[in-house]
C-alpha positions in Angstrom: -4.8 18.0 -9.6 -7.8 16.4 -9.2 -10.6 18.3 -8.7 -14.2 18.0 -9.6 -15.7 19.8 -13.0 -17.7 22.8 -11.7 -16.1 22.7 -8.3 -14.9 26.3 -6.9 -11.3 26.2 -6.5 -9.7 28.2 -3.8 -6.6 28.3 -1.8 -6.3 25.5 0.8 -4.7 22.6 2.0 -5.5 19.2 3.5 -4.9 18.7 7.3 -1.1 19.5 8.1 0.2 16.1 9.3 3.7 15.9 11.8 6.8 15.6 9.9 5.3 16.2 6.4 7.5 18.7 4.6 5.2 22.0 2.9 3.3 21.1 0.3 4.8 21.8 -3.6 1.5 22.3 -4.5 -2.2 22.9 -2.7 -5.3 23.2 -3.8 -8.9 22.9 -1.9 -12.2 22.8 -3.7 -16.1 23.0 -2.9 -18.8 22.3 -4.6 -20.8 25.5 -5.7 -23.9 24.3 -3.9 -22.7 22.8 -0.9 -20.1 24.9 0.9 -20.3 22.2 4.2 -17.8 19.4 2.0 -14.3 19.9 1.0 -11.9 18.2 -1.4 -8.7 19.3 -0.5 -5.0 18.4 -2.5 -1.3 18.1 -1.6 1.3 17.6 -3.9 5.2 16.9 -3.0 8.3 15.1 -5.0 7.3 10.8 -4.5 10.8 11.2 -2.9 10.0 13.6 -0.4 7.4 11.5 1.2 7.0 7.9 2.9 3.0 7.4 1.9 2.5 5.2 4.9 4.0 7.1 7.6 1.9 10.3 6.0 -1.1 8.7 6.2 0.1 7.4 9.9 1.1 11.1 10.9 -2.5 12.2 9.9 -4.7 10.0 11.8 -4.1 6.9 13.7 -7.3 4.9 11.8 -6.9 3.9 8.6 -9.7 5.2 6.2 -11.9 3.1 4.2 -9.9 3.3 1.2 -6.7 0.6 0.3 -3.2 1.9 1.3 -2.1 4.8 3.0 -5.5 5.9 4.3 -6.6 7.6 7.2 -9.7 8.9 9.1 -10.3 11.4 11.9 -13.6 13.8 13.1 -13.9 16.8 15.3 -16.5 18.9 16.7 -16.7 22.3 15.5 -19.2 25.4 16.5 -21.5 21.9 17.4 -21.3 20.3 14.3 -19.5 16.6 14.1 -17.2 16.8 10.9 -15.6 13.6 9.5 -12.4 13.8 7.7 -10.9 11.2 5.2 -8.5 11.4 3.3 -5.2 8.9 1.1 -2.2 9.4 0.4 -1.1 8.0 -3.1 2.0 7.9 -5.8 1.4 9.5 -8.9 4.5 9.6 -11.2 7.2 10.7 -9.8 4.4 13.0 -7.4 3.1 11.8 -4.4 -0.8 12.8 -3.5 -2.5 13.8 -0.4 -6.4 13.6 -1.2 -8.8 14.7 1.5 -12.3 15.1 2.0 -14.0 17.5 5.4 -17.6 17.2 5.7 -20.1 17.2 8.1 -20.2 13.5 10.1 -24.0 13.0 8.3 -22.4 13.8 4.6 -19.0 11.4 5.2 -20.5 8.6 3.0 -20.8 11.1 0.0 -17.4 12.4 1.2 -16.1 9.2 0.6 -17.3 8.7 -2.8 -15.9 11.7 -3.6 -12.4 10.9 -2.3 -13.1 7.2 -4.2 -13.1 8.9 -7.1 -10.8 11.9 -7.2 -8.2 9.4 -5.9 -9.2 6.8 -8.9 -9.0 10.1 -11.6 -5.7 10.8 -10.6 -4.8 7.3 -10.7 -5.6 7.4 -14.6 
């Protein structure tokens, strides 16, 4: 999976999206300082999952990244949060990548997705 070095791994997934079988595989990590942002991963079989109608099933905007990308927020206890997040092929694997952070942090959050999505690329 992955994840940031030095990021605290716990149990999590990303956003459950309609007709998306459960996860093989979940992970969600935060950086030690900054509990407000979230990376959170998905893994399934490639074959278990259309990447396009994912990412439609999970947001109806695409994201800011190329392909099966989408984008959503939600207000939470007052605070805006922006979620991102990509759905990519990897092997034989497909990928859900996604980032939660507060609305005012989503242009880090981004970065982040940009390149946990590029790592796993590799």
């Amino acid at each position: 999976m992955p994840l940031p070095t030095g990021w605290i791994v716990e149990p999590g997934s990303p956003t459950r999206c309609s007709g998306l079988p459960v996860p093989a595989t979940a992970v969600s990590a935060y950086p030690a300082a900054d509990f407000t942002m979230a990376l959170r991963v998905a893994a399934w079989p490639a074959a278990d999952v259309s990447l396009d109608k994912a990412a439609s099933a999970c947001g109806r905007r695409r994201g800011t990244l190329a392909g099966a990308s989408y984008v959503s927020s939600a207000d939470w206890l007052g605070v805006s949060y922006s979620v991102e997040g990509v759905f990519i092929q990897v092997g034989a694997r497909a990928l859900q990548l996604e980032v939660l952070s507060p609305a005012r942090q989503a242009a880090v959050a981004r970065g982040v997705l940009a390149a946990a999505a590029t790592k796993a690329a590799e």
